[in-house]
PDB file of N, CA, C and O in Angstrom:
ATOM      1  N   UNK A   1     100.319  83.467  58.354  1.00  0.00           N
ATOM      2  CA  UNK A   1     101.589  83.778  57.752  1.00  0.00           C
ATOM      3  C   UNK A   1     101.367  84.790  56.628  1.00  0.00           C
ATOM      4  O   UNK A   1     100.496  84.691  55.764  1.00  0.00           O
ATOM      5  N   UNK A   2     102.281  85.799  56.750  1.00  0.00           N
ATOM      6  CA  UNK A   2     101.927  86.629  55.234  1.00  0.00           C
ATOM      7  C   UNK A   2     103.366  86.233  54.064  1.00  0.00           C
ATOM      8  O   UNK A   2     104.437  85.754  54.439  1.00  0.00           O
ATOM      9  N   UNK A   3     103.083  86.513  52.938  1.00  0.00           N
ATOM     10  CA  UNK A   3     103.831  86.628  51.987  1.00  0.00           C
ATOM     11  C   UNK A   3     104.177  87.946  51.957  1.00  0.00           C
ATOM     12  O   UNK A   3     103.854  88.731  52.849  1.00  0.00           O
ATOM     13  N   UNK A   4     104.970  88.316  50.751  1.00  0.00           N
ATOM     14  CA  UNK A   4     105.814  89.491  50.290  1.00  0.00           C
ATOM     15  C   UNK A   4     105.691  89.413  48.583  1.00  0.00           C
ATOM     16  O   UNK A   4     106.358  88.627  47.910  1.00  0.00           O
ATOM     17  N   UNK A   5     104.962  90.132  48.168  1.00  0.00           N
ATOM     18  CA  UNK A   5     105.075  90.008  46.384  1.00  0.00           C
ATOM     19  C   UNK A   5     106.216  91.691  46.174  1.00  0.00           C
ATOM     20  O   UNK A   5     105.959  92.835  46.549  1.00  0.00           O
ATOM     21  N   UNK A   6     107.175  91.270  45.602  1.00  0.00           N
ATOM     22  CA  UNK A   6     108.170  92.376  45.357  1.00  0.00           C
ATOM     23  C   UNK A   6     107.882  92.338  43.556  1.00  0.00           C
ATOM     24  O   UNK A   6     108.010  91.228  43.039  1.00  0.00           O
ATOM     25  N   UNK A   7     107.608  93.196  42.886  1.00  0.00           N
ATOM     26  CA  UNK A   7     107.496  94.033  41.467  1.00  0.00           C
ATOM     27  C   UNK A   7     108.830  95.210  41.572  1.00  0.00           C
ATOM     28  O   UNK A   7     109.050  96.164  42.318  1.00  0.00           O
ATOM     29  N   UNK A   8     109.564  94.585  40.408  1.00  0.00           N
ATOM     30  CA  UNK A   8     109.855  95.648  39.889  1.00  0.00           C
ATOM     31  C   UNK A   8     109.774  96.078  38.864  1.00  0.00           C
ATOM     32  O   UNK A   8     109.536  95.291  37.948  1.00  0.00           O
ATOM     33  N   UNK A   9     109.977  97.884  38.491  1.00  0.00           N
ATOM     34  CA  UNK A   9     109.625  98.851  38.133  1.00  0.00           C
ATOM     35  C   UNK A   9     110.275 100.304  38.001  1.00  0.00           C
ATOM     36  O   UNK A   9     110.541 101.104  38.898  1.00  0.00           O
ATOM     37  N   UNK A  10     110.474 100.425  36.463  1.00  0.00           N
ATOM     38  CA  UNK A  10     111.564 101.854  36.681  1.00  0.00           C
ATOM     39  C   UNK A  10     110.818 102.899  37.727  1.00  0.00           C
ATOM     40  O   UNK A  10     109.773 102.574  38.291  1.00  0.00           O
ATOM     41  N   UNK A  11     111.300 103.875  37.885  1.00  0.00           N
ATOM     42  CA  UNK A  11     110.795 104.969  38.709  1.00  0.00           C
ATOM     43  C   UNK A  11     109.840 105.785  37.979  1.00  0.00           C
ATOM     44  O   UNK A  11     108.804 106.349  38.331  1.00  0.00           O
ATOM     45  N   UNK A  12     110.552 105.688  36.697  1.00  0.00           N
ATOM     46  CA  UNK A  12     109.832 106.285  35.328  1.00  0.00           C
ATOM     47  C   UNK A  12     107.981 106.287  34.932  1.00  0.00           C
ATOM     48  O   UNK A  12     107.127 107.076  34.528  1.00  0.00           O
ATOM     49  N   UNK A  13     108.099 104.920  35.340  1.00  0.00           N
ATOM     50  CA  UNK A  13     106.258 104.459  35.379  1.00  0.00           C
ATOM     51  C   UNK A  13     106.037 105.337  36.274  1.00  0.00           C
ATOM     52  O   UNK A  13     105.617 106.333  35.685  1.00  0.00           O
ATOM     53  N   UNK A  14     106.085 105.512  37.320  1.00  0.00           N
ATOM     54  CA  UNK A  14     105.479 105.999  38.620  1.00  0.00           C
ATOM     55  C   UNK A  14     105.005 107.865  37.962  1.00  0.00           C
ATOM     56  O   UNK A  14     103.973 108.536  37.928  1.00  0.00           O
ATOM     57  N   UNK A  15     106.315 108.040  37.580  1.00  0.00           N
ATOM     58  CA  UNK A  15     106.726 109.727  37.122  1.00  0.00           C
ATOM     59  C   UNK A  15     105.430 109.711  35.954  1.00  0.00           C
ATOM     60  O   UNK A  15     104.411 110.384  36.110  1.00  0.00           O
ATOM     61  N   UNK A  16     105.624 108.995  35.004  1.00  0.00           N
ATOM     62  CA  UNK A  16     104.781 109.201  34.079  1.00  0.00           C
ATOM     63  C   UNK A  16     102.594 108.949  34.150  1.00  0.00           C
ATOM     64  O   UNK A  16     101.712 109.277  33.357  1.00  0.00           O
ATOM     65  N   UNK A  17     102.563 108.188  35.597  1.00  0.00           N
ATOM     66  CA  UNK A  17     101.089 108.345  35.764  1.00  0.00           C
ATOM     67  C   UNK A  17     101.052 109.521  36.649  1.00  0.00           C
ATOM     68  O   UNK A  17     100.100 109.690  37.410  1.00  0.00           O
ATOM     69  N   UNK A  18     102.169 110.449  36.579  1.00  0.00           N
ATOM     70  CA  UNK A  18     102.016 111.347  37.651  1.00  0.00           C
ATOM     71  C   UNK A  18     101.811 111.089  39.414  1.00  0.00           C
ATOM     72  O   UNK A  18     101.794 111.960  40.284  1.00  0.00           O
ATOM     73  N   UNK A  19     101.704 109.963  39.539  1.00  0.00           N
ATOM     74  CA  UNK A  19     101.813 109.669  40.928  1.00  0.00           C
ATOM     75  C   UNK A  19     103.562 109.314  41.691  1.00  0.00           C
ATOM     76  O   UNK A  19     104.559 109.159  40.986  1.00  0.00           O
ATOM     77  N   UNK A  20     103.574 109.250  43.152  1.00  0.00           N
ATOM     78  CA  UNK A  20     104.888 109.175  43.778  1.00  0.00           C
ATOM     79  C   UNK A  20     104.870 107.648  43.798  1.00  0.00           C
ATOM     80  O   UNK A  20     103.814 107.122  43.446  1.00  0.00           O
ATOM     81  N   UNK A  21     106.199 106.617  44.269  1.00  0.00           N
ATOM     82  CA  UNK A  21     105.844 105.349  44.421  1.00  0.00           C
ATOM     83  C   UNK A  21     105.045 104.799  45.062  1.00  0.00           C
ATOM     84  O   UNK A  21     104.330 103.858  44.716  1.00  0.00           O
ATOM     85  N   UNK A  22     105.081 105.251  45.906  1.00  0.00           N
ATOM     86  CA  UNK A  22     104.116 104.753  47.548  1.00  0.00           C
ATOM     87  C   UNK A  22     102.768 104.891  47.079  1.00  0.00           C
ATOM     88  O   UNK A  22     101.982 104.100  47.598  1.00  0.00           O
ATOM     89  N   UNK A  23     102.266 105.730  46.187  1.00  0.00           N
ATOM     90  CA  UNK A  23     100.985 105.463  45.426  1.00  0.00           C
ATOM     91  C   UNK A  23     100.934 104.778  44.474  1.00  0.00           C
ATOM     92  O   UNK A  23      99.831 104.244  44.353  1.00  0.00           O
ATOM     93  N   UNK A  24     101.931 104.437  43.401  1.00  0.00           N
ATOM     94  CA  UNK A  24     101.828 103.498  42.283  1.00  0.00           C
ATOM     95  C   UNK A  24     101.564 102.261  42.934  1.00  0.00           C
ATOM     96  O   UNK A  24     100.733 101.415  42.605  1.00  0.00           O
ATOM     97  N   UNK A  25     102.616 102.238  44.206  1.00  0.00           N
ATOM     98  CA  UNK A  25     102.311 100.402  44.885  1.00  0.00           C
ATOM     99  C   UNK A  25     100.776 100.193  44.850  1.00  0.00           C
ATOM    100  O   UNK A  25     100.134  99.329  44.253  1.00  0.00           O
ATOM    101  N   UNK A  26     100.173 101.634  45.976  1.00  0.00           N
ATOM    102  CA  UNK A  26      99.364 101.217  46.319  1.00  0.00           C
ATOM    103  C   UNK A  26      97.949 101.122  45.150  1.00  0.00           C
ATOM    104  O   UNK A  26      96.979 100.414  45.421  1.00  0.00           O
ATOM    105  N   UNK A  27      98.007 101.775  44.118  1.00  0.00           N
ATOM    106  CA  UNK A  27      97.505 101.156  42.589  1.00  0.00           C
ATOM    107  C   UNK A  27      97.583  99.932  42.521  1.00  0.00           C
ATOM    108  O   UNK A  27      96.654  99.144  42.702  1.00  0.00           O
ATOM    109  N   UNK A  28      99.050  99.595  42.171  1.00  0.00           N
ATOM    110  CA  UNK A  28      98.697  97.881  41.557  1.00  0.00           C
ATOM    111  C   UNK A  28      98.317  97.049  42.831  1.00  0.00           C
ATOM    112  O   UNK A  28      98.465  95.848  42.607  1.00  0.00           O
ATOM    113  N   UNK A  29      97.964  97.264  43.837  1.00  0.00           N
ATOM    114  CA  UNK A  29      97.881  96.401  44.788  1.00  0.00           C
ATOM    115  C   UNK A  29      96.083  96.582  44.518  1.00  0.00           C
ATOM    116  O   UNK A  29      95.277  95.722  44.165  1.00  0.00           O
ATOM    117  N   UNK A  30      95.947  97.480  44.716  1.00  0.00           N
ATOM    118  CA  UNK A  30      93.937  97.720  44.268  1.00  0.00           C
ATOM    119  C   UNK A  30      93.885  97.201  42.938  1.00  0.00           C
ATOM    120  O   UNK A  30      92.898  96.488  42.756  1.00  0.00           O
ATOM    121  N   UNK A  31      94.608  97.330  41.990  1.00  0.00           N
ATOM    122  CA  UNK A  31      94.012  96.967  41.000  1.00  0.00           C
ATOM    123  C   UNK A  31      93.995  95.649  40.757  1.00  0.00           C
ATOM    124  O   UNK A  31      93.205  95.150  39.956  1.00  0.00           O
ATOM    125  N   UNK A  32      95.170  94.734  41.660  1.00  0.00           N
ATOM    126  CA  UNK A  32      95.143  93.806  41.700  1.00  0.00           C
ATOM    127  C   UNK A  32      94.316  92.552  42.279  1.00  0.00           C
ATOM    128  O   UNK A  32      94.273  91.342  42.056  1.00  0.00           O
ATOM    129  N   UNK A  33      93.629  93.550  43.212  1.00  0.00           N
ATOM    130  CA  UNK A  33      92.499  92.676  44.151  1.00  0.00           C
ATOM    131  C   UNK A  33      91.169  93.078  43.443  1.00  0.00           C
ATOM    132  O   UNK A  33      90.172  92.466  43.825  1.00  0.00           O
ATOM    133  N   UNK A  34      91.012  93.983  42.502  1.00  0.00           N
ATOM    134  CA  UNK A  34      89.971  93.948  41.860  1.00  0.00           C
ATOM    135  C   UNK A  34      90.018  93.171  40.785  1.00  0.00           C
ATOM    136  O   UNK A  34      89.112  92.340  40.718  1.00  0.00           O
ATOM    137  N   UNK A  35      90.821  93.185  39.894  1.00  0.00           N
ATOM    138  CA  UNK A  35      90.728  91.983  38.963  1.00  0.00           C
ATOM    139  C   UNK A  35      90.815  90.319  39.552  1.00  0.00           C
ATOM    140  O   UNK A  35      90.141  89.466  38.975  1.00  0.00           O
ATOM    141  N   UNK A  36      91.528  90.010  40.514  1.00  0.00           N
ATOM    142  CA  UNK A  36      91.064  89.180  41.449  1.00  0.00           C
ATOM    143  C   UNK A  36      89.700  88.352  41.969  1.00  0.00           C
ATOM    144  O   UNK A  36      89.405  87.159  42.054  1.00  0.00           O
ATOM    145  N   UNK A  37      88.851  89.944  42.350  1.00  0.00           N
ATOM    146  CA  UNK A  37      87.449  89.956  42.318  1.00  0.00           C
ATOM    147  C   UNK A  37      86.829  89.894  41.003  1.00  0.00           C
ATOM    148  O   UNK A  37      85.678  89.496  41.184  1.00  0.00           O
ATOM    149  N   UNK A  38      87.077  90.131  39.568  1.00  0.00           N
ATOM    150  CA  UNK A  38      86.110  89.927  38.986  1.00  0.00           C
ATOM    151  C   UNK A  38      86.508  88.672  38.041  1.00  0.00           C
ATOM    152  O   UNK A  38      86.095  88.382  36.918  1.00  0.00           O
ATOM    153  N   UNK A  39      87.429  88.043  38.858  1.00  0.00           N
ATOM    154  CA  UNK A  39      87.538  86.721  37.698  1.00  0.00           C
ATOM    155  C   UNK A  39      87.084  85.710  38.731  1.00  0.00           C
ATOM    156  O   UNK A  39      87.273  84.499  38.625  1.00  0.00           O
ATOM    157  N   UNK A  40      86.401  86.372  39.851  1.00  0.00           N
ATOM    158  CA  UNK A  40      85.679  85.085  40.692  1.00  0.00           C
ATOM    159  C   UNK A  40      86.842  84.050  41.801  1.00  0.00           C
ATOM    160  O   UNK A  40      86.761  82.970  42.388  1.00  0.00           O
ATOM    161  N   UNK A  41      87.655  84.899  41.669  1.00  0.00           N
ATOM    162  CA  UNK A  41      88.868  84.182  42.594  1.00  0.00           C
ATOM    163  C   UNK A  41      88.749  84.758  44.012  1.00  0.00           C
ATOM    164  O   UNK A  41      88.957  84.102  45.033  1.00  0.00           O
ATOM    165  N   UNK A  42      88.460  85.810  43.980  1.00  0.00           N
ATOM    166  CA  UNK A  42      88.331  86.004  45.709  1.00  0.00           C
ATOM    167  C   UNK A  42      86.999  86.885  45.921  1.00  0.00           C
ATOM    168  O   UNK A  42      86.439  87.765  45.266  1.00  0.00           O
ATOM    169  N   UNK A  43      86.772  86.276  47.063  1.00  0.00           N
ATOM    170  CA  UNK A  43      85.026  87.548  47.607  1.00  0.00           C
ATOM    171  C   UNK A  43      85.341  89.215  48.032  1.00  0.00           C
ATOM    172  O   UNK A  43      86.193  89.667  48.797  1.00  0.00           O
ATOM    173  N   UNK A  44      84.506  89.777  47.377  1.00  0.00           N
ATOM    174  CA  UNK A  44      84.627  90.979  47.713  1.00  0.00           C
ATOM    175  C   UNK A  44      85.104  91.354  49.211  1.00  0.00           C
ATOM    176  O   UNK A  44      86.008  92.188  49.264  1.00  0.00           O
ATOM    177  N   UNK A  45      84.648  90.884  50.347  1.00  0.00           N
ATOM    178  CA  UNK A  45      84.671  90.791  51.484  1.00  0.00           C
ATOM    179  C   UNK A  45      86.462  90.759  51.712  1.00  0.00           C
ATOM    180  O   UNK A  45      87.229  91.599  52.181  1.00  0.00           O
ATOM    181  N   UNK A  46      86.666  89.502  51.193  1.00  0.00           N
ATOM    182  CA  UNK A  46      88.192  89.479  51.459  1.00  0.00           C
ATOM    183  C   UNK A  46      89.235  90.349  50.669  1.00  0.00           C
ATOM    184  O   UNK A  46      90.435  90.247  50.925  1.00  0.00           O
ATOM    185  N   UNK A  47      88.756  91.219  49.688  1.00  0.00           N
ATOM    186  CA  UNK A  47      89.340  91.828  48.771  1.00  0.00           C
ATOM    187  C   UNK A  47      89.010  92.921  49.695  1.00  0.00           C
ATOM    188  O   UNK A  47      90.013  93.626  49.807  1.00  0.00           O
ATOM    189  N   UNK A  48      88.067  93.353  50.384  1.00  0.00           N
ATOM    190  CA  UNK A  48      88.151  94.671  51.314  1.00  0.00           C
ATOM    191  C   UNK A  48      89.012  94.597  52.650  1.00  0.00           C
ATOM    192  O   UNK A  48      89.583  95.513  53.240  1.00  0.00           O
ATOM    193  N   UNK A  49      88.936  93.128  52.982  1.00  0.00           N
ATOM    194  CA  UNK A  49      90.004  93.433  54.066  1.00  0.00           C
ATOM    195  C   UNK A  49      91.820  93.387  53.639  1.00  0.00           C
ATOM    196  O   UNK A  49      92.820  93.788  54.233  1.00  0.00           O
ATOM    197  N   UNK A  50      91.658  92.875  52.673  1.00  0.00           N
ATOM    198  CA  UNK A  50      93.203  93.412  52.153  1.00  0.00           C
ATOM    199  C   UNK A  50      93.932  94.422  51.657  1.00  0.00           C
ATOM    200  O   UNK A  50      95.138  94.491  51.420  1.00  0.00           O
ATOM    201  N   UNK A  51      92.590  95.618  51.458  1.00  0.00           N
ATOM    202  CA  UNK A  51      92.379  97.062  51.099  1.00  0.00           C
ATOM    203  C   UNK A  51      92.439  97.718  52.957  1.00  0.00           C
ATOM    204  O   UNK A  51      93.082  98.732  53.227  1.00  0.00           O
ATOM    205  N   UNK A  52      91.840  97.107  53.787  1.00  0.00           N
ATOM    206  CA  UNK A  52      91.548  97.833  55.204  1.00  0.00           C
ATOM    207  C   UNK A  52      90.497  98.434  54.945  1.00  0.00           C
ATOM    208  O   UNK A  52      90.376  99.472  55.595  1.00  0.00           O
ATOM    209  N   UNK A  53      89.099  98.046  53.766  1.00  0.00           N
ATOM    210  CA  UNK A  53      88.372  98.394  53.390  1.00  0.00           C
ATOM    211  C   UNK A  53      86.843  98.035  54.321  1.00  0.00           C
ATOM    212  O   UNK A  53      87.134  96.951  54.826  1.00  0.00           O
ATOM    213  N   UNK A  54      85.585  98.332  54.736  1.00  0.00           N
ATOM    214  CA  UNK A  54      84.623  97.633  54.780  1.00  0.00           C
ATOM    215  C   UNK A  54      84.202  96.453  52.847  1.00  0.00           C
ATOM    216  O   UNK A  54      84.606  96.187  51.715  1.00  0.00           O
ATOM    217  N   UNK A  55      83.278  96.265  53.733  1.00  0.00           N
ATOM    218  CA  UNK A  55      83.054  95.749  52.167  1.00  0.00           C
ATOM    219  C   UNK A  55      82.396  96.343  51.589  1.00  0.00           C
ATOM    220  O   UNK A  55      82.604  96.132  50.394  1.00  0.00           O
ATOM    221  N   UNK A  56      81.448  97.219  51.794  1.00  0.00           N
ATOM    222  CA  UNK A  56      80.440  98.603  50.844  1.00  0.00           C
ATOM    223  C   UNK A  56      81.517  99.489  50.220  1.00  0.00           C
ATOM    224  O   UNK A  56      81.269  99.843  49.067  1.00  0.00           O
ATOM    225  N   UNK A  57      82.505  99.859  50.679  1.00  0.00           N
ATOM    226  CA  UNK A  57      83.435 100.996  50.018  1.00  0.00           C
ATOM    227  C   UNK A  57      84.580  99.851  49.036  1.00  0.00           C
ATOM    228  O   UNK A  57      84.919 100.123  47.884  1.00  0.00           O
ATOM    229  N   UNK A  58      84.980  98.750  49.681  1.00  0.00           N
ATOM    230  CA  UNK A  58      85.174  97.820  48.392  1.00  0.00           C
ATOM    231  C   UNK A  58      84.423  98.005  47.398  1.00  0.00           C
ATOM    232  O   UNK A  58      84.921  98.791  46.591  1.00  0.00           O
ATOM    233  N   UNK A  59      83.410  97.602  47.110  1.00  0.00           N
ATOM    234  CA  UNK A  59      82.162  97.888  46.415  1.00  0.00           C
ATOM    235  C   UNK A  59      81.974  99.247  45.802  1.00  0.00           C
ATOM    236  O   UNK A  59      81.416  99.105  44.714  1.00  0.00           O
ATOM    237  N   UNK A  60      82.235 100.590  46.089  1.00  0.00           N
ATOM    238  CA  UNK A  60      82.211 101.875  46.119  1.00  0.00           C
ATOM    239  C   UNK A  60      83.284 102.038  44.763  1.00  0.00           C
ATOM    240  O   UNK A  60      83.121 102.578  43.668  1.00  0.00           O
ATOM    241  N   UNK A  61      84.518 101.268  45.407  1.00  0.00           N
ATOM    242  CA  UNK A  61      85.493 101.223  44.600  1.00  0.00           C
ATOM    243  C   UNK A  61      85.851 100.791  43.443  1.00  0.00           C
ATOM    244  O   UNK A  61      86.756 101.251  42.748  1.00  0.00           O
ATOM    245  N   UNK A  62      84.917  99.591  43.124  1.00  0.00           N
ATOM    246  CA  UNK A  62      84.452  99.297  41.602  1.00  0.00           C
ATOM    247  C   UNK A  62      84.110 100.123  41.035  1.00  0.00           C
ATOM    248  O   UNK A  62      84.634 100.197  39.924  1.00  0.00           O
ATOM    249  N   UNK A  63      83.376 100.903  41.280  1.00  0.00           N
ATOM    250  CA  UNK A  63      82.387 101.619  40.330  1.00  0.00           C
ATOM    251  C   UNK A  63      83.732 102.820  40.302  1.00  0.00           C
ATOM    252  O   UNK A  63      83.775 103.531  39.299  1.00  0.00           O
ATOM    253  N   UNK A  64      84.717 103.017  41.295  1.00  0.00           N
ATOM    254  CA  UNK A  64      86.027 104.223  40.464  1.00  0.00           C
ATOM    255  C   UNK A  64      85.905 103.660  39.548  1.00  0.00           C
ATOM    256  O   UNK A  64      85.160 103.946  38.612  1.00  0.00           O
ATOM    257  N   UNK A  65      86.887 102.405  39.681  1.00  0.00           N
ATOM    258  CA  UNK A  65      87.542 101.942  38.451  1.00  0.00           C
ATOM    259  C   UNK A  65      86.967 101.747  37.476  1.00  0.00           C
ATOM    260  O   UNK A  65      87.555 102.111  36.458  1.00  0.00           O
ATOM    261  N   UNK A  66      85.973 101.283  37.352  1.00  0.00           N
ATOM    262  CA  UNK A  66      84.673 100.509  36.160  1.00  0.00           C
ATOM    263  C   UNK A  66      84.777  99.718  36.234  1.00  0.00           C
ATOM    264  O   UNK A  66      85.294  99.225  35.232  1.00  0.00           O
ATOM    265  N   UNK A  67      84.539  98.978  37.080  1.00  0.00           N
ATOM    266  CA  UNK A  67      85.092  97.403  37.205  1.00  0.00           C
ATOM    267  C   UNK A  67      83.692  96.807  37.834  1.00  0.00           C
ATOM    268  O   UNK A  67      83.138  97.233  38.847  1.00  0.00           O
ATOM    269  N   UNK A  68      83.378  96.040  37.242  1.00  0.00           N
ATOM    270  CA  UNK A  68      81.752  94.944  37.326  1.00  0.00           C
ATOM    271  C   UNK A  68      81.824  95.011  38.744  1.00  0.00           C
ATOM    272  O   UNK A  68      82.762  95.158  39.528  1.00  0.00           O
ATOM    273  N   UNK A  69      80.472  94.850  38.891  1.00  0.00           N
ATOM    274  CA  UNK A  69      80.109  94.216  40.551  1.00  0.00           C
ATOM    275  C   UNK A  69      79.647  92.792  40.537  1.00  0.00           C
ATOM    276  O   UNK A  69      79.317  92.220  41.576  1.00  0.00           O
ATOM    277  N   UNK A  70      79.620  92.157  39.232  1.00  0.00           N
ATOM    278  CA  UNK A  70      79.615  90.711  39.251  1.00  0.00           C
ATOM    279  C   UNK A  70      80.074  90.141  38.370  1.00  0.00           C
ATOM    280  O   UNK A  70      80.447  90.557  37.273  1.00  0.00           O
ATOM    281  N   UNK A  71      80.074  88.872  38.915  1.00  0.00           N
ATOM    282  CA  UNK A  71      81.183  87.610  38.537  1.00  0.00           C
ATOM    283  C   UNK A  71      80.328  86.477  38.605  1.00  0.00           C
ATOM    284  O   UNK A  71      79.244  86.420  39.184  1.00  0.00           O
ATOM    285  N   UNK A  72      80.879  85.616  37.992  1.00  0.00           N
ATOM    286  CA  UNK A  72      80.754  84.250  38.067  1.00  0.00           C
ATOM    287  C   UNK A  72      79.726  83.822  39.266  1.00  0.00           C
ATOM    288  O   UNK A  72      78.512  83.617  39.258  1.00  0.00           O
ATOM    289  N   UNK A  73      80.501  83.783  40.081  1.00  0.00           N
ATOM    290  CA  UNK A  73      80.093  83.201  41.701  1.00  0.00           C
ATOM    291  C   UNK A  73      79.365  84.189  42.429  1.00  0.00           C
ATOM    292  O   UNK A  73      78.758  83.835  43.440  1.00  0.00           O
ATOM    293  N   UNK A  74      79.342  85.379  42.056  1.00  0.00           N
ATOM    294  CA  UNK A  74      77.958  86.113  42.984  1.00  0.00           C
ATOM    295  C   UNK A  74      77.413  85.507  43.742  1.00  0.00           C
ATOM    296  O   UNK A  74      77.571  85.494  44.963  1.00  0.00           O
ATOM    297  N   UNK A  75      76.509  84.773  42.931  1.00  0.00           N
ATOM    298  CA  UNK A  75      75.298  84.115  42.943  1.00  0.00           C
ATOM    299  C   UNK A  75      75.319  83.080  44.232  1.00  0.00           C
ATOM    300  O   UNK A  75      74.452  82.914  45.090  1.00  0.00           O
ATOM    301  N   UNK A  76      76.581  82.455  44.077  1.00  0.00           N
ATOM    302  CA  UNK A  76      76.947  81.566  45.487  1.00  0.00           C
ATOM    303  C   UNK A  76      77.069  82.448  46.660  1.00  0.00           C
ATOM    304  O   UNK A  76      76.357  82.493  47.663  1.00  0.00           O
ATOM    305  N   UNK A  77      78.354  83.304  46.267  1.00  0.00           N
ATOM    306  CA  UNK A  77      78.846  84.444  47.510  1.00  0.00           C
ATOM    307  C   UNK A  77      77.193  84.982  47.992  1.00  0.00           C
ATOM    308  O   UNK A  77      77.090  85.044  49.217  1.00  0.00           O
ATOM    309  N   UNK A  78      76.387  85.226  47.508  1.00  0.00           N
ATOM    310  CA  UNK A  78      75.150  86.086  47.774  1.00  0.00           C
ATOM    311  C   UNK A  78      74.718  85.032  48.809  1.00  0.00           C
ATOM    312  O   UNK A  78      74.959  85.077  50.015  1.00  0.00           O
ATOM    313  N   UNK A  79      74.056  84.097  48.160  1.00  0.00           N
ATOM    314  CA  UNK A  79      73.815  82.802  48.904  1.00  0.00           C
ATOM    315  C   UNK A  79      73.749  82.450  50.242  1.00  0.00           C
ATOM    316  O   UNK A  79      72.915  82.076  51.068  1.00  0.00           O
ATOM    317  N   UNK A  80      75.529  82.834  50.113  1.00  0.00           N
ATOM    318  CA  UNK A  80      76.119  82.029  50.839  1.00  0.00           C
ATOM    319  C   UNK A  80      75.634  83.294  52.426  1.00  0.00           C
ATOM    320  O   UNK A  80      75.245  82.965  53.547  1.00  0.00           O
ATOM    321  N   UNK A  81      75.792  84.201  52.062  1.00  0.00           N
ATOM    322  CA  UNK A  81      76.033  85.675  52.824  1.00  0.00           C
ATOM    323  C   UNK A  81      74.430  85.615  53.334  1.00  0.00           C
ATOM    324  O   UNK A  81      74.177  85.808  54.524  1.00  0.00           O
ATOM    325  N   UNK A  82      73.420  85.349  52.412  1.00  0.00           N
ATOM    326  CA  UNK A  82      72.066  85.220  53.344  1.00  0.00           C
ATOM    327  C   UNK A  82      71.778  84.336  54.524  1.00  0.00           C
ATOM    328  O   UNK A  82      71.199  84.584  55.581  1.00  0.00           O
ATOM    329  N   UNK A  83      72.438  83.040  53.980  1.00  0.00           N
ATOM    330  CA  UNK A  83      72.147  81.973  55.241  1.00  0.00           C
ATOM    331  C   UNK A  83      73.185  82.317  56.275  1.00  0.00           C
ATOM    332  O   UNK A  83      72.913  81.942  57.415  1.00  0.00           O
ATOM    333  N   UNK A  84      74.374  82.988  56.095  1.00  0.00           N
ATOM    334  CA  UNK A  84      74.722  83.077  57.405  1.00  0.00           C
ATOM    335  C   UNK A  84      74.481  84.851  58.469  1.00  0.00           C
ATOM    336  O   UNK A  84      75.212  85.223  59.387  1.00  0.00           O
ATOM    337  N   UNK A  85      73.298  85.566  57.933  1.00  0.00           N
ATOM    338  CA  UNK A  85      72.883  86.655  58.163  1.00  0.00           C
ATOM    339  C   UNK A  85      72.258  86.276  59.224  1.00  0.00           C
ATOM    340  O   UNK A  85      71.616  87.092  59.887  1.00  0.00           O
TER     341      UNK A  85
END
């Protein structure tokens, strides 16, 4: 089942980062699955498929933003990702 998260937002924001809407969405929607990812709430993995991302260019994509490549749970997610290799 999917959800629907609706934000609203003057047009004004959009105008003023210089981007059109259809790119502001698609901003807070990345920025949203990256902060996501670094408070240890979701695996990179699943934060790339909600991008249509692999997970290396997920990964790629931190380092735009400046955004850590670790969290909390790494250490498990890593773990976890060897034993089932």
């Amino acid at each position: 089942m999917k959800h629907l998260i609706s934000v609203n937002y003057p047009e004004s924001l959009a105008l003023s980062l210089k981007i059109n809407n259809r790119e502001f969405e698609q901003e807070m929607k990345t920025k949203s699955l990256i902060k996501l990812y670094e408070l240890g709430k979701i695996s990179s993995g699943l934060a790339a498929k909600f991008l249509n991302l692999n997970r290396i260019e997920f990964l790629e994509l931190l380092g735009k933003y400046s955004a850590s490549y670790f969290y909390k749970g790494l250490e498990d997610e890593l773990e976890s990702d060897i034993a089932n290799a």
